[in-house]
N, C-alpha and C positions, 0 to 999 in steps of 0.2 A: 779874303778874310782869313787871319790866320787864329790857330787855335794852340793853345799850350791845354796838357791835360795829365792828369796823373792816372795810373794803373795798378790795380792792385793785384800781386803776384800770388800767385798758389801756397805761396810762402811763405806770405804776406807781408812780403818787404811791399817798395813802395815805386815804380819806375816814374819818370817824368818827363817830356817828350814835347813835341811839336810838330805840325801839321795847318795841311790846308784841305784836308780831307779826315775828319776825325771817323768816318766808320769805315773807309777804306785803311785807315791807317791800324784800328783794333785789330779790325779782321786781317791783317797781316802780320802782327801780334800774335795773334792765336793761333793761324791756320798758316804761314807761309815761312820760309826761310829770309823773307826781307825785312822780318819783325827784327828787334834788336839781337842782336848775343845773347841780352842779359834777360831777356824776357822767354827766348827760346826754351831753354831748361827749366823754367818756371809756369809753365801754363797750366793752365786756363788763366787769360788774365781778364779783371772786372774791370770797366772804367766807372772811376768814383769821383772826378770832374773834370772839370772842363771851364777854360772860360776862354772870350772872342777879343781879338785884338785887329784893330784895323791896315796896323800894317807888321811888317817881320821884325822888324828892331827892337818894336815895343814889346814883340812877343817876344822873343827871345832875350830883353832883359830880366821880364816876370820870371822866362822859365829857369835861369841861372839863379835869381831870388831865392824860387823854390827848391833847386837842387842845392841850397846853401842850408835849407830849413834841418832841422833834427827831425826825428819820426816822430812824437809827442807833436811839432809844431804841423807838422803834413797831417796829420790826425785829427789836430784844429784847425786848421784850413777847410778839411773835408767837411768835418761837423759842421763847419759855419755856413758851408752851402748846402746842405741837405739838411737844416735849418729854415732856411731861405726859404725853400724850395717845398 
């Protein structure tokens, strides 16, 4: 199962990412050198979502969608799962 998920930076920019392990993959975000570059310099980072795709291609088309979106559109995205939820 793969996951795409966005991060919310100390910053509060916005990172966007993918994984098949989303808490293995924060807590290397936060605590390890294997986190991104661009997340390095910005911690503590929050995960603000997440969503499951069944296989890598589909995920990783969502996730180029989203790194397409503007921050007003990441911002609606979020709201609309914590909405949800």
């Amino acid at each position: 199962m793969w996951q795409i998920y966005i991060l919310k930076c100390s910053d509060k920019t916005f990172y966007t990412g993918i994984t098949t392990d989303l808490k293995r993959r924060v807590d290397e975000h936060n605590n390890l050198k294997l986190g991104a570059k661009y997340t390095s310099g910005r911690r503590p980072v929050e995960l603000v979502y997440a969503k499951k795709f069944k296989n890598r291609s589909t995920a990783s088309k969502e996730e180029n969608r989203i790194k397409k979106l503007s921050r007003e559109e990441k911002s609606e995205l979020i709201s609309q799962i914590k909405k949800a939820n």
